[in-house]
TORPA-4810 file (N, C-alpha, C, O; in nm, 3 decimals):
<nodes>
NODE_1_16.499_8.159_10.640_16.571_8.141_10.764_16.721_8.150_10.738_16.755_8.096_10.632_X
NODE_2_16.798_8.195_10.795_16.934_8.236_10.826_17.014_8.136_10.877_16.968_8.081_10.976_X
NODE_3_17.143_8.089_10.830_17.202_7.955_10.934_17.230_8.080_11.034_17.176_8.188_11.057_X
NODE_4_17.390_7.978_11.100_17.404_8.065_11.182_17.518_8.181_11.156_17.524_8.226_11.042_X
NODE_5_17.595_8.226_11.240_17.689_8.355_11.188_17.838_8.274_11.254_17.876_8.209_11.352_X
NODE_6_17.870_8.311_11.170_18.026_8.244_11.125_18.159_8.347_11.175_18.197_8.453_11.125_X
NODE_7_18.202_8.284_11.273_18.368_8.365_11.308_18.494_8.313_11.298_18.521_8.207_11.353_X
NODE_8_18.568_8.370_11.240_18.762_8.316_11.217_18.830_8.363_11.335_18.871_8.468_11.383_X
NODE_9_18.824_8.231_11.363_18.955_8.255_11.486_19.113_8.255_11.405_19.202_8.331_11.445_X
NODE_10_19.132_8.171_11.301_19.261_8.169_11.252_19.183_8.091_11.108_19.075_8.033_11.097_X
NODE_11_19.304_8.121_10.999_19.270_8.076_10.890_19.283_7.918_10.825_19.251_7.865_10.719_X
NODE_12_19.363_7.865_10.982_19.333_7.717_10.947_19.208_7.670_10.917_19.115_7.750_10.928_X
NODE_13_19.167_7.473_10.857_19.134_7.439_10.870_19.067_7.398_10.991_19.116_7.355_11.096_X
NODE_14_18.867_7.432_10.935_18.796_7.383_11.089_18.788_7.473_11.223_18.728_7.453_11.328_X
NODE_15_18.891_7.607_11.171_18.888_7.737_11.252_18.799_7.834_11.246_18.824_7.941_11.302_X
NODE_16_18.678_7.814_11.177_18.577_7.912_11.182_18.439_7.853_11.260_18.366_7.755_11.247_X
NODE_17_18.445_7.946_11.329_18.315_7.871_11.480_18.231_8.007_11.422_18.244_8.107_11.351_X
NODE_18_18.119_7.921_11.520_18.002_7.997_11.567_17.934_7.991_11.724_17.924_7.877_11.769_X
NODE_19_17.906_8.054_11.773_17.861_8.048_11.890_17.785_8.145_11.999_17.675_8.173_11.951_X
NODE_20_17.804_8.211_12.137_17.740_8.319_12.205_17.872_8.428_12.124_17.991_8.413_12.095_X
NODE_21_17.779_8.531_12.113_17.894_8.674_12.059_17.895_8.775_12.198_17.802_8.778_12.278_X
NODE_22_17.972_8.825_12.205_18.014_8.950_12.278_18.094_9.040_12.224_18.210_9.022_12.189_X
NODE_23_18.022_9.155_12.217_18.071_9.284_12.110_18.185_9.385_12.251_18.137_9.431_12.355_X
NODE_24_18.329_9.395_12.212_18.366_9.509_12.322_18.383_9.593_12.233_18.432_9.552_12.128_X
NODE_25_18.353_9.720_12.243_18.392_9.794_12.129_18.391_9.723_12.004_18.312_9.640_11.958_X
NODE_26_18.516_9.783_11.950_18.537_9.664_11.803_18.549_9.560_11.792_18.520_9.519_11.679_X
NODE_27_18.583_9.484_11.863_18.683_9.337_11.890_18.536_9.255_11.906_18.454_9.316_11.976_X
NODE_28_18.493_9.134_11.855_18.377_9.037_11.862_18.477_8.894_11.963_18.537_8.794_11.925_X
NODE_29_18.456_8.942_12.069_18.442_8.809_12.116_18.397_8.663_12.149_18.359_8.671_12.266_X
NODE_30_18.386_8.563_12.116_18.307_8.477_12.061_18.355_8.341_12.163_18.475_8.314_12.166_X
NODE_31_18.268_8.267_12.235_18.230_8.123_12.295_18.178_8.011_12.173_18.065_8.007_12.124_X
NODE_32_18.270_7.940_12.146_18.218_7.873_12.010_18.137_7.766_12.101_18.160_7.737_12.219_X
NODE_33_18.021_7.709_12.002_17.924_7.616_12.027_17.984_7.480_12.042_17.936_7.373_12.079_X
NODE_34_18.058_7.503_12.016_18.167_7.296_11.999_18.237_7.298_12.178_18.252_7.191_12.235_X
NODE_35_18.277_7.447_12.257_18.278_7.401_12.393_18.446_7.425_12.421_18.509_7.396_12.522_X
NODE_36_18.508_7.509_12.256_18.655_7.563_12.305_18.730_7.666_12.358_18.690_7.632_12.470_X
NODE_37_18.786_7.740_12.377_18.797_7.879_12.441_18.757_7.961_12.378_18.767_7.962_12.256_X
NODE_38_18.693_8.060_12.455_18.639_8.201_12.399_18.834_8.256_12.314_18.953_8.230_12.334_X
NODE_39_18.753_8.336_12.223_18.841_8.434_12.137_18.818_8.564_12.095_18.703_8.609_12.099_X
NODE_40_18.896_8.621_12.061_18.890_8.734_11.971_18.891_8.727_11.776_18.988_8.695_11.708_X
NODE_41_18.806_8.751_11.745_18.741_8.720_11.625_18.841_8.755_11.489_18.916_8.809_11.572_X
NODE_42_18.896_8.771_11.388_18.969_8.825_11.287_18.832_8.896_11.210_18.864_8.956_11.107_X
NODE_43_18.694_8.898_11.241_18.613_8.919_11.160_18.532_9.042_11.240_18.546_9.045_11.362_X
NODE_44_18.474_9.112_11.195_18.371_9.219_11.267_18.276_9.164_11.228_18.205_9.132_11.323_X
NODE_45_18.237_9.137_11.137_18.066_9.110_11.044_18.068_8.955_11.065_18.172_8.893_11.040_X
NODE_46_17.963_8.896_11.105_17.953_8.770_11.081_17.970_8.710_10.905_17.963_8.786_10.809_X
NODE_47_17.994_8.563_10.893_17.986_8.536_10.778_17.890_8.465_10.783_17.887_8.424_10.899_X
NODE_48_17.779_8.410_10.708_17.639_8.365_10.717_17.678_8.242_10.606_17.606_8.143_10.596_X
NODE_49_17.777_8.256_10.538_17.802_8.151_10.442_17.964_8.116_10.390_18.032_8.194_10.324_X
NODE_50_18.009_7.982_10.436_18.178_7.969_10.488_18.186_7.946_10.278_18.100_7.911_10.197_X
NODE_51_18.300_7.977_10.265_18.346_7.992_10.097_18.347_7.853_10.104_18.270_7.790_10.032_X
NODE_52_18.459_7.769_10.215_18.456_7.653_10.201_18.413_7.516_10.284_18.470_7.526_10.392_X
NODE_53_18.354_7.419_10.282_18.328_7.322_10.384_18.422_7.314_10.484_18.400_7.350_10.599_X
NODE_54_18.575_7.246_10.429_18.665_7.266_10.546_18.699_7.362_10.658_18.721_7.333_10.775_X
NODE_55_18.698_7.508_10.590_18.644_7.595_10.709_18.558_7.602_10.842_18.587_7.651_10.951_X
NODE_56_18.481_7.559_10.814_18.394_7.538_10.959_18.435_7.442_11.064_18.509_7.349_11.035_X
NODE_57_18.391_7.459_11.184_18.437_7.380_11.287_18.350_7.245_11.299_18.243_7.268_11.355_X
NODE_58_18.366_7.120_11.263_18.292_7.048_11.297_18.224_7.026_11.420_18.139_6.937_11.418_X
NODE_59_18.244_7.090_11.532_18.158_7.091_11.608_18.084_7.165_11.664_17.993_7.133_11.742_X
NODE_60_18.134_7.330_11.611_18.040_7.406_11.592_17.921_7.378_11.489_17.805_7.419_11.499_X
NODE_61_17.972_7.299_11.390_17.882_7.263_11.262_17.711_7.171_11.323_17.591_7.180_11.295_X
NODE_62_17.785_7.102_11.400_17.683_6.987_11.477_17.598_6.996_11.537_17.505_6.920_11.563_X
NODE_63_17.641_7.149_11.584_17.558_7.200_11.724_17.485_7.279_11.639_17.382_7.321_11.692_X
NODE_64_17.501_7.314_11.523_17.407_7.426_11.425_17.302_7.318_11.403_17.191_7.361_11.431_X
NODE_65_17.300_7.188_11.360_17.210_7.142_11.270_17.086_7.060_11.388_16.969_7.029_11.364_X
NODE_66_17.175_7.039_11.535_17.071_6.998_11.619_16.909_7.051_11.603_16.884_7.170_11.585_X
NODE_67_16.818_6.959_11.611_16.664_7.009_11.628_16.640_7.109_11.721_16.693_7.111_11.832_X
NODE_68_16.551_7.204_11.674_16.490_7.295_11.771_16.376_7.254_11.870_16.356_7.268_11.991_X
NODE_69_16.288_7.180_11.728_16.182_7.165_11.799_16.148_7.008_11.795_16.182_6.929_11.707_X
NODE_70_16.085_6.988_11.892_16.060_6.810_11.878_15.947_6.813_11.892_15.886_6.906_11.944_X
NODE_71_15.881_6.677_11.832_15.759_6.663_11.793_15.714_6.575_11.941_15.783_6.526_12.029_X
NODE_72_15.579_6.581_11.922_15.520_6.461_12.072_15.352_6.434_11.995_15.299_6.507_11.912_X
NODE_73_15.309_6.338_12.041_15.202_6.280_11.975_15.091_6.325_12.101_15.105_6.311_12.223_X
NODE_74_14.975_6.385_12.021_14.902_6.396_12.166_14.826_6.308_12.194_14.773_6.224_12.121_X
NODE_75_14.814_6.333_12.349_14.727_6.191_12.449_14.591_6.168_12.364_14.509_6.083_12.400_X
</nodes>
């Protein structure tokens, strides 16, 4: 399984989101999962793996690790 795909909005700290993508032509426009303004990407290719922890957005990070699936006990 694949995390998720990784975009640089800027090379600060905590500036690399993930979220809905929109391709215009070249330019990857990106709605990060943490709920901040859409952008224009510094990246074409997703990154699938950040070099460093601080890089990532902690709240894009949060919204990656949420459960998919939940369990229920049957009747």
């Amino acid at each position: 399984m694949t995390g998720p795909e990784w975009f640089v909005r800027s090379v600060r700290q905590h500036d690399t989101h993930h979220g809905t993508v929109q391709r215009c032509g070249d330019v990857v426009v990106l709605r990060p999962a943490c709920g901040g303004a859409s952008f224009a990407a510094l990246n074409r290719r997703p990154i699938h793996e950040c070099y460093y922890d601080e890089q990532r957005c902690p709240g894009c990070l949060a919204a990656s690790r949420k459960p998919r699936l939940v369990l229920v006990a049957a009747p």
